[in-house]
C-alpha positions as CSV (number, residue, x, y, z in Angstrom):
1,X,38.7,50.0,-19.8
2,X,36.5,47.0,-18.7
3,X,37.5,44.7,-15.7
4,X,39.1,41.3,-16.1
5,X,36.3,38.6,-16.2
6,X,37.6,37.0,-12.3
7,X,36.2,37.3,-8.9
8,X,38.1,39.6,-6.8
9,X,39.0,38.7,-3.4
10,X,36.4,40.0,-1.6
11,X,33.4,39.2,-3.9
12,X,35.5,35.5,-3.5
13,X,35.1,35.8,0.0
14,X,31.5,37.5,-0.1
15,X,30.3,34.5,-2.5
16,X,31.9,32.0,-0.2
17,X,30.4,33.6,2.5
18,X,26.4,33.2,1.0
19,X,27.2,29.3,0.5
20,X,28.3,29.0,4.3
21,X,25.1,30.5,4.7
22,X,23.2,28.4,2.5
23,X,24.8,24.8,3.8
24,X,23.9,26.2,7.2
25,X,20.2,26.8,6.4
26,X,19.8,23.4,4.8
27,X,21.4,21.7,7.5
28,X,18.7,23.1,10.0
29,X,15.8,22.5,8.3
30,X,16.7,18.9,7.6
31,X,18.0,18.6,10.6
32,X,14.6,19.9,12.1
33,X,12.3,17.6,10.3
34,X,15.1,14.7,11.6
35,X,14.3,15.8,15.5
36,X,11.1,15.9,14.8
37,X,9.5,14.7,18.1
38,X,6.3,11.7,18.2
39,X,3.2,13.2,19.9
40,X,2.4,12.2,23.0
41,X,1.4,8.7,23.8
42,X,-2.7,8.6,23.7
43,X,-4.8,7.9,26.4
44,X,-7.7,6.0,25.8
45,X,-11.1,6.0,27.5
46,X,-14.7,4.7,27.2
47,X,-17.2,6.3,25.7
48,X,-19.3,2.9,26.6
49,X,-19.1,-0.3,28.2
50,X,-18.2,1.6,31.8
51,X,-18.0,-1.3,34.3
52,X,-18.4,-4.1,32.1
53,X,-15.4,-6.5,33.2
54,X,-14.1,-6.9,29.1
55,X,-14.3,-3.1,27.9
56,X,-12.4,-2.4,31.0
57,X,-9.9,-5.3,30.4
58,X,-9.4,-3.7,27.4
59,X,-9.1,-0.6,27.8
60,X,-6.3,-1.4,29.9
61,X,-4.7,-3.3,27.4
62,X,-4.8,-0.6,25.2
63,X,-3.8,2.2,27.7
64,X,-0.1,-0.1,28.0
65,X,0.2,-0.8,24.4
66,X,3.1,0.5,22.3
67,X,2.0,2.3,18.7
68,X,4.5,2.9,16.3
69,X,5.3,7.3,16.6
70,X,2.7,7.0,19.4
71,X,0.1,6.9,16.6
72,X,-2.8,4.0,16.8
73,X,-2.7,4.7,13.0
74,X,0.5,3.6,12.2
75,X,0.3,0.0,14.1
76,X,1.3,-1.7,17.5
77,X,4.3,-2.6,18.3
78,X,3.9,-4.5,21.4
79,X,0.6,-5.5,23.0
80,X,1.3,-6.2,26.6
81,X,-0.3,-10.1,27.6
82,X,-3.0,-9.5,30.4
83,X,-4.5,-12.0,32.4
84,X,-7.5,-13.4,30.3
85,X,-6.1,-12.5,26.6
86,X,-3.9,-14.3,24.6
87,X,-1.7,-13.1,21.7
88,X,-3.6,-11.4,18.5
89,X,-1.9,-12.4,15.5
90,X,-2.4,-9.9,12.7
91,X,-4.0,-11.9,9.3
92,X,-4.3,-10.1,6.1
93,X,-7.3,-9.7,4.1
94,X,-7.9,-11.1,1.4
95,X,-8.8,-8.7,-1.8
96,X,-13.0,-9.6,-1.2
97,X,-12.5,-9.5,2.3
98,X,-11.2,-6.0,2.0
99,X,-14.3,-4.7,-0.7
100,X,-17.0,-6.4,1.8
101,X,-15.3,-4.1,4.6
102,X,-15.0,-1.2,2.4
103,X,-18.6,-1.3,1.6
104,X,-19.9,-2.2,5.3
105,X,-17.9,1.3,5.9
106,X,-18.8,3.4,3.4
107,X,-22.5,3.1,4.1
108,X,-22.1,3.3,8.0
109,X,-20.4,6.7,7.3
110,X,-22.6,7.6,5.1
111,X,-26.3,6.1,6.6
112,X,-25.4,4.8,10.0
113,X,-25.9,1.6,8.6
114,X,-23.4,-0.7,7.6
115,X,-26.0,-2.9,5.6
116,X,-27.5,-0.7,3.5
117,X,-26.0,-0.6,0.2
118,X,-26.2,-4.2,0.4
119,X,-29.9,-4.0,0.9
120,X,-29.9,-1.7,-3.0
C-alpha cells in the first residue's frame, strides 16, 4: 500500500528546518556586502615638485580632503579652503571638450605624447 501524498511531521519540521537555514544564509551574505567597510583614507605624496611652495600647498589640500568611500575615483566631497585657494567649482564638459581629452589621453598612454595623433 502506497503512502498518502502529505508531509509527515517530521519531514514538515525537517523542510521547515532547510528554509530557516536558507533565510539565515541570505541574510548574512547581504548583510555582509551591506557592512562592507570603505578602504582606508589615501595618503598622498609627491613624486615631484618637493619644496616648491604650490605642490606642497597642494598636497596638503589634498591630504585633508574628503572622497566619497575614501576613493579619489568616486569624487570629493569636501575640499577643505587653505590659505591661498579659493573654491573649485566642478564644470562639465562639453561633448568636444570630452573627445579632445579623450584623444590627448589615449596617445599619452599609448606614445607619451599627448599630441601625437593630432600630429597624423
Amino acid at each position: 500500500m502506497k503512502a498518502p501524498f502529505f508531509l509527515t511531521l517530521a519531514a514538515f519540521y525537517k523542510l521547515g528546518q532547510l528554509i530557516a537555514l536558507l533565510i539565515f544564509i541570505m541574510l548574512n551574505s547581504s548583510a555582509a556586502y551591506a557592512k562592507k567597510e570603505a578602504p582606508p583614507k589615501p595618503i598622498f605624496k609627491l613624486t615631484q615638485g618637493q619644496g616648491t611652495e604650490i605642490c606642497e600647498a597642494y598636497l596638503q589640500r589634498l591630504n585633508a580632503t574628503e572622497f566619497f568611500d575614501n576613493d579619489p575615483t568616486r569624487g570629493r566631497i569636501s575640499e577643505p579652503l587653505l590659505k591661498g585657494f579659493s573654491y573649485l567649482k566642478p564644470v562639465p564638459l562639453t561633448a568636444e571638450e570630452i573627445q579632445r581629452l579623450y584623444y590627448k589621453i589615449k596617445s599619452f598612454e599609448q606614445y607619451q605624447d599627448q599630441n601625437l595623433l593630432e600630429k597624423l
